[in-house]
Each structure stands twice: as C-alpha cells, then as structure tokens.
C-alpha positions in Angstrom: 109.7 166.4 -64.6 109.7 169.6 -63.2 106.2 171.4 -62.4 107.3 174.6 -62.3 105.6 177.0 -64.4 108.3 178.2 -67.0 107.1 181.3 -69.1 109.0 183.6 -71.9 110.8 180.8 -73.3 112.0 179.9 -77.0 111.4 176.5 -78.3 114.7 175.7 -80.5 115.3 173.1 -82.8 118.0 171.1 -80.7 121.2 171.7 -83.3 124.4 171.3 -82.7 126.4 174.3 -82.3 128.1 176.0 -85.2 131.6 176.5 -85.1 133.3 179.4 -83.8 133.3 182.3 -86.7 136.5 183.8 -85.2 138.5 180.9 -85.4 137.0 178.0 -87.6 137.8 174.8 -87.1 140.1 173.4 -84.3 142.7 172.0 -86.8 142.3 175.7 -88.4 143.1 177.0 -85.0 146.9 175.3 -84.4 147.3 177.1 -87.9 146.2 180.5 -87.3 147.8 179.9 -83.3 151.4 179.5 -85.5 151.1 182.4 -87.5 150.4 184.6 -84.7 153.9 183.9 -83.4 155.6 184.6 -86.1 155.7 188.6 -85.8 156.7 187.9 -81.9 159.1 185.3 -83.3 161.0 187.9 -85.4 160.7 191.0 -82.9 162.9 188.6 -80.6 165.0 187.7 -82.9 166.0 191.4 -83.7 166.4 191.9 -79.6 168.7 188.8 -80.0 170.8 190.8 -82.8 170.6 194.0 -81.0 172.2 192.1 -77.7 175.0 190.7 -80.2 176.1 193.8 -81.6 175.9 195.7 -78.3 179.5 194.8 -77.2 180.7 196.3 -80.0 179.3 199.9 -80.0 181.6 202.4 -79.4 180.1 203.7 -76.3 181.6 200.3 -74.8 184.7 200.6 -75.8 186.5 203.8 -74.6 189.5 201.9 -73.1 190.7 203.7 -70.1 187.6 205.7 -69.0 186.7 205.4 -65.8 184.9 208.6 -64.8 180.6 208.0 -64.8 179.8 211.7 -66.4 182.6 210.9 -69.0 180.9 208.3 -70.3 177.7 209.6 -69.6 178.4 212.8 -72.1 180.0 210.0 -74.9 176.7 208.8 -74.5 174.7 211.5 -75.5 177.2 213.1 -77.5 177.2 210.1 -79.8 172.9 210.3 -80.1 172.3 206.8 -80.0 169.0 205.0 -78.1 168.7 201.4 -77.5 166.7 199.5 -75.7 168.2 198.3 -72.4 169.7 194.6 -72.4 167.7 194.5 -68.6 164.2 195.3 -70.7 164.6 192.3 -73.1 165.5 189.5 -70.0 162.2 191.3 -68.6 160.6 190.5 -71.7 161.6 186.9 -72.6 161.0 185.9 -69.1 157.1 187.2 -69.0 156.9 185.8 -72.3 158.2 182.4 -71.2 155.3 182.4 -68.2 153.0 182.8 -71.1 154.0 179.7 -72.4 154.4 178.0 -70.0 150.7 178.2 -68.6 150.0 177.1 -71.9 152.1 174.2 -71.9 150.3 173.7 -68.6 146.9 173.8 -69.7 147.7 171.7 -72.3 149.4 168.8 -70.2 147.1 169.5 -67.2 143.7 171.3 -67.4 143.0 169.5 -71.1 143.4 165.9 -70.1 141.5 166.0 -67.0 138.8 167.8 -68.2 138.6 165.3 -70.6 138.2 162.1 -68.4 135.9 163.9 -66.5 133.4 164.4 -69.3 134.2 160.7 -70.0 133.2 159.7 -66.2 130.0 160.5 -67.0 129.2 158.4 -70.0 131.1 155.8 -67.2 129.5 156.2 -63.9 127.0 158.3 -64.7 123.8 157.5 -62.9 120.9 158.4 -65.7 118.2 160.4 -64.9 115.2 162.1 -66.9 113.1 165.6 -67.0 115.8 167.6 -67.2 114.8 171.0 -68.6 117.5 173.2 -70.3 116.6 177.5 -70.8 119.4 178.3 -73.8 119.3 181.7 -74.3 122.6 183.2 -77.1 124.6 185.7 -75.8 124.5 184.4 -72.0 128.1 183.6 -71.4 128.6 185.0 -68.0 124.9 185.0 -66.8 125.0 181.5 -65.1 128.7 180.3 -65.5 131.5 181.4 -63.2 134.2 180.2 -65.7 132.6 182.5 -68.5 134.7 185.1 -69.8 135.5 186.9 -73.3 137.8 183.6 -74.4 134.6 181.8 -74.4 132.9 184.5 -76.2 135.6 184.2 -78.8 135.6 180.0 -78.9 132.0 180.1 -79.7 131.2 178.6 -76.3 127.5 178.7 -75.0 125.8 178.4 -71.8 122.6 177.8 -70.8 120.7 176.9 -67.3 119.6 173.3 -66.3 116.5 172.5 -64.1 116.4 169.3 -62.7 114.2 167.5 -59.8 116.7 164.9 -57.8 115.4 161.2 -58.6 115.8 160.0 -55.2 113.6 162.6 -54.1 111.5 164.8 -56.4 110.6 167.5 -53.4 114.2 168.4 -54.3 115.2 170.9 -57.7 118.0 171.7 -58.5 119.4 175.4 -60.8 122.7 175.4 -62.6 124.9 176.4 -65.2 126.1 174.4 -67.8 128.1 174.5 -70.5 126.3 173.2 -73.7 126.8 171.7 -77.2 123.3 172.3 -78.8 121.3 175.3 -79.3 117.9 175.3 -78.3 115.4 175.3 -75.3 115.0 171.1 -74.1 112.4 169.8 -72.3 112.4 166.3 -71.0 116.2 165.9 -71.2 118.1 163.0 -70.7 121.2 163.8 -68.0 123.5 161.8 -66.5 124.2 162.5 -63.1 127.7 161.3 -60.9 127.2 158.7 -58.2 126.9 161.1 -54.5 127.3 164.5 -56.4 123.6 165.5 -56.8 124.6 169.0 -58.3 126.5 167.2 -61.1 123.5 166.4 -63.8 124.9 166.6 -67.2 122.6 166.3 -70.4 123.5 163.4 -71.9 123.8 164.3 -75.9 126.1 167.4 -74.6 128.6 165.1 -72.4 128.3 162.7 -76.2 129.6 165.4 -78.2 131.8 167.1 -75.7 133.8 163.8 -75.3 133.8 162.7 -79.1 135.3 166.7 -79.7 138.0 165.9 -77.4 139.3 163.0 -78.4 139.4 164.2 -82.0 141.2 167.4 -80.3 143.4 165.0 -78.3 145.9 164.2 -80.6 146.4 168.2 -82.3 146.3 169.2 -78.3 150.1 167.6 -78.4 151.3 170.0 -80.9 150.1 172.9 -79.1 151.6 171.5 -75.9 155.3 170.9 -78.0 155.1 174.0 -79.8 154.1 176.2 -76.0 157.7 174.1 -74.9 159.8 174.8 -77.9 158.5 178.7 -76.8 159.0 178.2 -73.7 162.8 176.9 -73.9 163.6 179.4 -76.9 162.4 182.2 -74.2 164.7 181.0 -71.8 167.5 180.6 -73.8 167.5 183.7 -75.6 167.1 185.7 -71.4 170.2 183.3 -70.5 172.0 184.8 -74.0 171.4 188.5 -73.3 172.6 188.4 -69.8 175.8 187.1 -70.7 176.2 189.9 -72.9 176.0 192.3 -70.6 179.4 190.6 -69.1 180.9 191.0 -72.5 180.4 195.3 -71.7 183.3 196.7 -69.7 182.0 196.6 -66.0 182.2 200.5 -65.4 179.8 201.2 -68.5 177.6 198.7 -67.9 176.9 200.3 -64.6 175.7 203.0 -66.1 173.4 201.8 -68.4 172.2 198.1 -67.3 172.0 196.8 -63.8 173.3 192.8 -63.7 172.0 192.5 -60.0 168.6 192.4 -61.4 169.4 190.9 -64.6 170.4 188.0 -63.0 167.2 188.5 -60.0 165.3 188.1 -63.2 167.2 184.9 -64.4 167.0 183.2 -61.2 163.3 184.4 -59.7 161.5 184.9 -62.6 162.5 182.6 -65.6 163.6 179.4 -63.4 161.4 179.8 -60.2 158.3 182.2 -60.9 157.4 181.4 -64.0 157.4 177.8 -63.7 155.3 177.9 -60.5 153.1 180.6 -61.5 151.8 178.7 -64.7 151.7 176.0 -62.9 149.6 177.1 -60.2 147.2 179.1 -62.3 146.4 175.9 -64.3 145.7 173.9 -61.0 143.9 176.7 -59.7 141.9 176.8 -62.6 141.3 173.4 -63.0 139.7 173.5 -58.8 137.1 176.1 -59.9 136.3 174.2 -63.2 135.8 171.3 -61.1 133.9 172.3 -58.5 131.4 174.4 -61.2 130.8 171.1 -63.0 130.2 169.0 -59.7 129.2 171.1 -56.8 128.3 174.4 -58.0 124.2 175.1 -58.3 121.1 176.3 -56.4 118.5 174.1 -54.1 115.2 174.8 -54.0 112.5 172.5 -51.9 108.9 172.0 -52.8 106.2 174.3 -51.2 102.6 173.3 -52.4 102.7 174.1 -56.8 106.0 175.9 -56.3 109.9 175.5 -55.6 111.2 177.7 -53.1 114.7 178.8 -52.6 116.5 176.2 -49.9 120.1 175.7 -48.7 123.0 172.8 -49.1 122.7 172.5 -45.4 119.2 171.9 -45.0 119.4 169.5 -48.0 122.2 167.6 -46.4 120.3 167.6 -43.1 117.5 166.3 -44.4 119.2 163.4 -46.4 120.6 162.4 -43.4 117.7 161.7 -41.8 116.8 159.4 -44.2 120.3 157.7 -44.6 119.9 158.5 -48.3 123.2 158.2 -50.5 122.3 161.4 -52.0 123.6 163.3 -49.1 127.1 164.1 -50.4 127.1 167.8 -52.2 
C-alpha cells in the first residue's frame, strides 16, 4: 500500500451510487428520450405540410410572368412570409447528423466500451492497496472525458493511487470513473496485462459491467429509434427538394436557390453527415480509450515521499530490468 501521507480526507461508507435525479432510471430514460421527440416530431411534420402546399400559393402561379421585380412586388403586395423550402433541407439534414452520431454511439462507442470493462474481470491482473480520494462535485477535476452530460447522468469521478506490484518504487495518479461513493483504502483493482496505467477497482468494473448488460438490450431501441430518425430526416430533405421543382423555375429563382438545395442533399445529408457521426464516435471512442488505459501520472520513490517522474524514465528503467511492465 501506498505510504504517502494523505491528509483532508472523508471516510465514506462505500455505497453504491444513487441514480441520476434528472433522469431516473435507465429504462425511464428511453421513455422520457421518446417524448422529447415528439414536439420536434410535429414541428417537421408542419415544415412537411408547409412544403406541400407551397406549389400551390398564388405567388407560384402567375402564368406568363417572367420579369424578377414583377414577381418580386406580387410578392410583397400579397403580405405573405414563409419560411424558405432551402431552410428546412438545412434543417432535416443537421438534424439527421444528430442522429446519426447517436445511432453511432449506440452501435459503436456502447459495445466496445462494454467489452472493455468486461476485459478486466477477464484478463485482469489483480492487485491490492489501491487508495481511491472521492470527492462529489469533481466531474472535470481529474477526468478528460468529464463534461455537463456526465453532470446530468449522475456520473462521478474520483482519483486512484496505486503503487505498481512489480515494483512498489513506482506510484501511479489517475482518474477514474466510479460506481460507489466514498473515500477507499486498501482497494482491490484489477489491472490489464502490459498497461500499468490501467488499474481499475474491482467492485466498480463489477457493477459497471452488470449495468451494461442490463442496458444492452434497451441500448437497441435507442439505436433503432436514432435510425427510424435518421431515415425519416432524410426522407422528408429528399421530399422538400423535389418540391421546389414543382415551383415554376423563374419564381423559384427568386425565392429558393436549388444549386444549394441539392449541395445540401448530396454533401451534407448523404456524405457529411454520415462521416461526421461517424468519425466523432470513433474519435471519441480513441480518447475514452486511451483515458482508461494509458492516461495517468508517475511518480518514483524518494526516501518517505513520491516525487513527480516521467513515462520515459519509467519505460527506461523497466527496460533495464527486462520487466513486462514496460509497455505504457
């Protein structure tokens, strides 16, 4: 166990962490994540009846006219405001990328964050002393991947000390994402086979993995329901650009522009939106990763104290010894 004289800390009863008071439940959460859709559901259901009716406004149907200022003083002269056809592509297609990254963390980022908590339980190599500091309200303090949608999930960090087994001259600083509340002492981690920044405790990797697979099954309606969006979205940008060729061509000029209509259509709904959930899921996925495994500060014995050290000269040193530890 760590010597390292630890002062101002809280001793907690170890409990496990109560459930998010903003959104209950995660079965309570695909009900409340419905609901929300539903005024978003309607508002594009009334841009889908404003696009049907456009053809059909008088402004679009002055047979004959040809001259720009013509129509331009029908237009006022007749006091109507819409909104654009070009507005609402814009619309459905940003609204399909936000889908889509859904649909993407759900098929993606969810899955393999799962096997890599089960890895652990696995592979893990277990080791003892681990001391956790758990303070509330740190989200952000020691986690890079902290931000307000943990605050609102009910997520909590903490900090994990930890001396390497293979070599107890070696401490290691991180932050960890936990399932209990409480200050530990003595914990039980489990630690990956060449990835001595990886030390998990133990009961948290336990609870994190029995909460996913309970979420497993609930994660596929989230992941068909971001689809169904996702296609409906599409669909309904598809629909209102082929209304605008249902407006004579020399009106529509004035009012919408089909070159970037159909930009919009080809870029944004079938090529940017795709890649861009796609790659922001991956992306995120690399830096989760990489926090859990690699991510963490080395600190080398000197006399009664730990001083601050580097990867490098911990790596150096390993080698020396031919130790299987050497891998960060």
């Amino acid at each position: 166990a760590s010597t390292i004289t630890r002062k101002n800390t809280q001793r907690k009863q170890n409990t496990v962490m109560a459930k998010s008071p903003f959104l209950g439940d995660f079965d309570g959460q695909i009900v409340r994540f419905w609901v929300l859709t539903i005024p978003l559901f309607i508002l594009y259901l009334w841009f889908l009846y404003l696009a049907w009716k456009r053809p059909e406004k008088e402004i679009f149907n002055i047979n004959g006219v040809d001259d720009d200022e013509t129509i331009k003083a029908a237009y006022r002269q007749s006091g109507e405001r819409w909104i654009p056809l070009l507005r609402m592509i814009q619309a459905f297609v940003i609204t399909e990328g936000i889908w889509l990254t859904l649909l993407s963390y759900f098929w993606i980022f969810f899955p393999r964050r799962r096997n890599l908590m089960k890895s652990y339980l696995t592979d893990g190599e277990q080791i003892e002393g681990g001391y956790i500091a758990y303070e509330p309200n740190t989200c952000g303090n020691f986690a890079d991947n902290c931000g307000i949608g943990e605050m609102v999930t009910g997520k909590a960090y903490a900090e994990l000390e930890y001396t390497l087994p293979n070599d107890p001259s070696w401490m290691v600083k991180k932050g960890i994402r936990v399932q209990k509340e409480g200050t530990r002492t003595d914990a039980t981690l489990l630690m990956l086979p060449h990835k001595p920044l990886s030390a998990q405790p133990m009961d948290d990797v336990e609870l994190d993995v029995s909460r996913s697979d309970k979420r497993a099954p609930s994660t596929k309606w989230f992941a068909l329901f971001s689809l169904l969006w996702a296609l409906f979205c599409f669909g309904s940008a598809w629909y209102v650009y082929r209304q605008m060729k249902y407006i004579d061509e020399n009106i529509v000029e004035d009012f919408e522009n089909m070159n970037h209509a159909w930009k919009w259509i080809l870029w944004g709904a079938c090529v940017g939106a795709p890649l861009a959930a796609f790659a922001s899921i991956i992306l995120r996925w690399g830096f989760f990763r990489n926090w859990i495994l690699n991510r963490g500060k080395v600190l080398q014995r000197d006399g009664d104290s730990y001083r601050k050290s580097s990867k490098k000269n911990y790596r150096n040193q390993q080698s020396a010894v031919g130790s299987d530890y050497e891998m960060m």
